[in-house]
C-alpha positions as CSV (number, residue, x, y, z in Angstrom):
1,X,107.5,44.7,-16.7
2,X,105.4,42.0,-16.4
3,X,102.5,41.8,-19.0
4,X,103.2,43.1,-23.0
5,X,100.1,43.1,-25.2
6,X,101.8,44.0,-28.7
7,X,99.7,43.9,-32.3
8,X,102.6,44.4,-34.7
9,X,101.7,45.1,-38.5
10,X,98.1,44.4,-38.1
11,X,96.6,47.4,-37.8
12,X,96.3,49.7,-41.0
13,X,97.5,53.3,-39.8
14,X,99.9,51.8,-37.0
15,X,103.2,49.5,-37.3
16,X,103.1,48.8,-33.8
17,X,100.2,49.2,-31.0
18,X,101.6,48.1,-27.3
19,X,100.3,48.2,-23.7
20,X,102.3,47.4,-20.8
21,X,102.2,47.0,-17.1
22,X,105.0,47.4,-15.1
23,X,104.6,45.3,-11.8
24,X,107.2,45.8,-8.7
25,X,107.4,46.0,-4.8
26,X,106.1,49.7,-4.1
27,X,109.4,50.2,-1.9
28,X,111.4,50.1,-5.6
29,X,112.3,53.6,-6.2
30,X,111.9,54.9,-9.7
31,X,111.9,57.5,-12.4
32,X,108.6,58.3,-14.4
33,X,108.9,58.1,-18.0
34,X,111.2,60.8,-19.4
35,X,114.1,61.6,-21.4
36,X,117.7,60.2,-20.1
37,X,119.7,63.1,-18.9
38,X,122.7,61.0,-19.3
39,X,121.6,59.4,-22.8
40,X,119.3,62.1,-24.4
41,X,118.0,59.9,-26.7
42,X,116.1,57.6,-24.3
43,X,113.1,57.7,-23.4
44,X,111.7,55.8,-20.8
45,X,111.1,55.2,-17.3
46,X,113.9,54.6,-14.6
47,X,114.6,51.5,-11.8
48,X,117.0,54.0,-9.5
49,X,118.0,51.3,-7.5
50,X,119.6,49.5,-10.7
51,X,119.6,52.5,-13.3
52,X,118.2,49.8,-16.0
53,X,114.7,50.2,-17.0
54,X,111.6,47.9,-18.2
55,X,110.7,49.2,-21.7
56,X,111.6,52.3,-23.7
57,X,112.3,53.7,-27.3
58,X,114.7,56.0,-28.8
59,X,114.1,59.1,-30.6
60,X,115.5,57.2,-33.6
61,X,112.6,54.5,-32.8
62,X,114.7,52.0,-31.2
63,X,112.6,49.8,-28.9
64,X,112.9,47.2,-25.9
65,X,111.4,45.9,-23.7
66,X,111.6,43.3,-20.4
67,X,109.5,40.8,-18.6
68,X,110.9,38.5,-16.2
69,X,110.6,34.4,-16.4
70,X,109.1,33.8,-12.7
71,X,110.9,30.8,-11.7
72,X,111.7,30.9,-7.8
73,X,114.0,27.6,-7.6
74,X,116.5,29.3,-10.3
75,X,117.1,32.4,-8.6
76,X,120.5,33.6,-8.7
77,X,121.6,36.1,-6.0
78,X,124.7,37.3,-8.2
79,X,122.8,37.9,-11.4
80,X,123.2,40.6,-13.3
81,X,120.7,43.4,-13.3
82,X,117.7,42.6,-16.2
83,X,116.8,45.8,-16.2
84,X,120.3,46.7,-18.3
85,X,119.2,44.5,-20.6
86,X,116.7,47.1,-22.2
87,X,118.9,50.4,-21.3
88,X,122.2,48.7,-23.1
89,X,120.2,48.3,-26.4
90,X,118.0,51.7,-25.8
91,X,122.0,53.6,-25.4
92,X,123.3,51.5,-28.4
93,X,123.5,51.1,-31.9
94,X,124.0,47.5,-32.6
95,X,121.1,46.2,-35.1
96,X,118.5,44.3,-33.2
97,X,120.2,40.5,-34.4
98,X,123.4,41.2,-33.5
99,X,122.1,42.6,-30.0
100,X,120.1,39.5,-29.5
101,X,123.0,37.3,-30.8
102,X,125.3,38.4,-27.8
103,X,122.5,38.3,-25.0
104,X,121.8,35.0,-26.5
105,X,125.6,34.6,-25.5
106,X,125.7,35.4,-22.1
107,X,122.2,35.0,-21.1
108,X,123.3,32.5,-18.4
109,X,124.5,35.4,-16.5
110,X,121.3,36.7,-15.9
111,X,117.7,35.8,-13.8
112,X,115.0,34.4,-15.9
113,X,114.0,37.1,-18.8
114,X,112.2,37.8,-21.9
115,X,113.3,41.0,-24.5
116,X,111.9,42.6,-27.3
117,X,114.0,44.8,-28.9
118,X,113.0,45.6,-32.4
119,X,113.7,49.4,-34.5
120,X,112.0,50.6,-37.8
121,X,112.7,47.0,-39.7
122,X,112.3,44.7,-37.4
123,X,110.6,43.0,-34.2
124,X,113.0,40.2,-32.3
125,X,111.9,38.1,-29.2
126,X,114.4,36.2,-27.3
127,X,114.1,34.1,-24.0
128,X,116.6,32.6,-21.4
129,X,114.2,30.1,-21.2
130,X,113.8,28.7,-24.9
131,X,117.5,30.5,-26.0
132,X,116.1,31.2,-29.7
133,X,115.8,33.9,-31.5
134,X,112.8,34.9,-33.0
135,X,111.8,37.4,-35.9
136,X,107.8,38.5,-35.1
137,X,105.5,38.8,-38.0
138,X,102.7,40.2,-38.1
139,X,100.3,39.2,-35.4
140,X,98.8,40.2,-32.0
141,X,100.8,38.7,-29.0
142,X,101.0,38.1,-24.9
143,X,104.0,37.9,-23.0
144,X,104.1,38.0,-19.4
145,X,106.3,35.8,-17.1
146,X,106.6,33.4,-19.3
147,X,107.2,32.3,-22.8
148,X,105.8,34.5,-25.4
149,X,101.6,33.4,-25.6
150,X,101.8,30.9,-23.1
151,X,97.9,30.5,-22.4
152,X,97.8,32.1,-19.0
153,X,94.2,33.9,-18.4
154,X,95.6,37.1,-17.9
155,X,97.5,36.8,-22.0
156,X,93.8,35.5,-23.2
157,X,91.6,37.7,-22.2
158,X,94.5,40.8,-22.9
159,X,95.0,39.6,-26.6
160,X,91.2,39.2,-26.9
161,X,90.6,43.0,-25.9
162,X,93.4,44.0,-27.5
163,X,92.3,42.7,-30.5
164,X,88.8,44.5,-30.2
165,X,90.5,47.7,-30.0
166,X,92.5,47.0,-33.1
167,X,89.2,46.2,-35.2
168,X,86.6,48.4,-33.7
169,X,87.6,51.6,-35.4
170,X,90.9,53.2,-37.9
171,X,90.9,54.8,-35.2
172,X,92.3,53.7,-32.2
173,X,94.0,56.0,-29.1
174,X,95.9,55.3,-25.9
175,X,93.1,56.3,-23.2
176,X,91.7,52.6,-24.7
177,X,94.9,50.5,-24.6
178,X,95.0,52.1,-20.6
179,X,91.5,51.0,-19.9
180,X,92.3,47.5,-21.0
181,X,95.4,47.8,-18.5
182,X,93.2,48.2,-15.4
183,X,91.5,44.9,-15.7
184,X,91.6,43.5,-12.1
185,X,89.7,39.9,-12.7
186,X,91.2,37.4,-10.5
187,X,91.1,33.9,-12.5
188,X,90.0,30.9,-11.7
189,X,92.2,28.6,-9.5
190,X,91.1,25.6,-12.1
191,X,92.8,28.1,-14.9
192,X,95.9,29.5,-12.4
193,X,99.5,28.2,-14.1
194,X,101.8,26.8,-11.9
195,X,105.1,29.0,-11.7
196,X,107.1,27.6,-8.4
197,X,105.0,30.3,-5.5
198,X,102.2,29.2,-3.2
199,X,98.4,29.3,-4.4
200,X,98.1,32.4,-3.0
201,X,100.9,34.4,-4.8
202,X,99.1,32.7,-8.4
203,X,95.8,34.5,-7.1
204,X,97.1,37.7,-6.4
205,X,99.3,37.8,-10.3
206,X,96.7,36.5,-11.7
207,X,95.0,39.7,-12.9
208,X,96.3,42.3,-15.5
209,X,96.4,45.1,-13.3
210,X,97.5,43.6,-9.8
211,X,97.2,44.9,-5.9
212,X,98.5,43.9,-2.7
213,X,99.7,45.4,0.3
214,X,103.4,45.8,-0.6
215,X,103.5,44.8,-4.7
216,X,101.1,45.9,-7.7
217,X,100.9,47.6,-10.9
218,X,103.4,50.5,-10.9
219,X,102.6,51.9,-14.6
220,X,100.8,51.1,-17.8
221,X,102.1,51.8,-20.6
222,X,101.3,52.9,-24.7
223,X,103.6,52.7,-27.2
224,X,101.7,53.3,-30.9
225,X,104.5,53.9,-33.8
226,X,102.5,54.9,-37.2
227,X,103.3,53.4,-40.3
228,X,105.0,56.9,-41.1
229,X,107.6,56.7,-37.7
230,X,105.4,58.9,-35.8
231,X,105.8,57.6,-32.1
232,X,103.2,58.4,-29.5
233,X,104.5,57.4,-26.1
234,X,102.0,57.1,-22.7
235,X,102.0,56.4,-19.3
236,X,100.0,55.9,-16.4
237,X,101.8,55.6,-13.2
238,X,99.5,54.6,-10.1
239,X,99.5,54.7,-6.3
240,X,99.9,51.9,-4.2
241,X,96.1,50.0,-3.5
242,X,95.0,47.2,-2.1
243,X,91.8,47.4,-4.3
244,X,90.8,50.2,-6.5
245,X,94.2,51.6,-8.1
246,X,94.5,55.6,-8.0
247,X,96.3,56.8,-10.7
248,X,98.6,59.3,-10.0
249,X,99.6,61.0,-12.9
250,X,99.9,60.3,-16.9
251,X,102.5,61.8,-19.5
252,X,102.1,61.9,-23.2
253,X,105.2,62.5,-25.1
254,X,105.0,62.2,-29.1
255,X,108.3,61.7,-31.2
256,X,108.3,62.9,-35.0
């Protein structure tokens, strides 16, 4: 996963309103978004080339999710797999603190990462990268491959609309968090970060929804929990594109 746009205990009917993309190589095999045969529980897609997964949520309404801290000079070639990261705490039952508490522990074993993991209590952010804790309050937030709300164009302008969404109507569905999802703008190379890859690579992951030849935007993503635990769970998935993307297909699942 690499862009979360999350309002959490802002808007009035819904606890938590989140939109994700997923972005990987289009060689990556994986599984759509569907219940773990193995851990019947989970729901989520699947990387079948790890078995881990970006982002999910229990029937129970445990949640996680994963972006990855883009920093090509640390790369470690033994690391663990991120991905496990979300499907340990997805197949678990530790309380979100004590979960974070032992990645916190051992999070040296891993590639650069960011987690959420949060159930019907509470929301926790953690990073390898600033190795605290954090307990989210109530707010609208942007996380991609960075710290949570670094200022990159692409967390701006998805917070903005995000926020829009959340105060244009009570009413708010997950056909409008996916529309926000496609937004292809390239920024500026004045407003690009730089993250350790070549001007090129900034212009290219610079967008919300991104396309290339051989890595884009697999999947968007909508997770809405109600203030009652109702739990509406969407995805888009799309076909590789260079420009235009062509969705592919889209799954609703609700959890009561």
């Amino acid at each position: 996963m690499c862009l979360i746009l999350f309002a959490y205990q802002v808007h009035p009917r819904y606890r938590l309103v989140l939109g994700a993309n997923r972005d990987e190589f289009y060689a990556r095999p994986t599984a759509p978004l569907e219940f773990w045969r193995d851990h019947p529980e989970v729901l989520a897609g699947r990387d079948l080339q790890q078995k881990g997964t970006w982002m999910g949520i229990t029937r129970g309404g445990r949640l996680a999710a994963l972006t990855n801290f883009r920093d090509p000079r640390a790369l470690k070639t033994s690391a663990l797999s991120r991905g496990q990261l979300v499907a340990d705490f997805l197949s678990g039952h530790a309380p979100p603190m004590d979960y974070m508490q032992a990645i916190a522990a051992t999070a040296d074993r891993y590639n650069g990462f960011n987690l959420i993991v949060g159930d019907a209590n509470d929301l926790l952010y953690f990073s390898s990268h600033g190795k605290v804790i954090r307990a989210l309050g109530p707010g609208i937030y942007g996380l991609s491959n960075h710290l949570l709300d670094t200022p990159w164009p692409k967390i701006e302008t998805g917070k903005q609309r995000l926020r829009g969404c959340i105060n244009s109507a009570q009413k708010i569905t997950p056909e409008a968090i996916l529309e926000l999802l496609q937004d292809q703008t390239l920024a500026s190379d004045d407003r690009l970060p730089a993250t350790g890859v070549d001007l090129a690579w900034e212009r290219v992951l610079s967008p919300i929804f991104i396309t290339s030849p051989d890595y884009g935007t697999r999947s968007s993503s909508v997770l809405m929990i109600a203030s009652d635990g109702h739990i509406r769970f969407s995805e888009r998935t799309w076909e590789p594109a260079r420009t235009a993307p062509r969705e592919q297909f889209t799954r609703y699942f609700e959890l009561c």
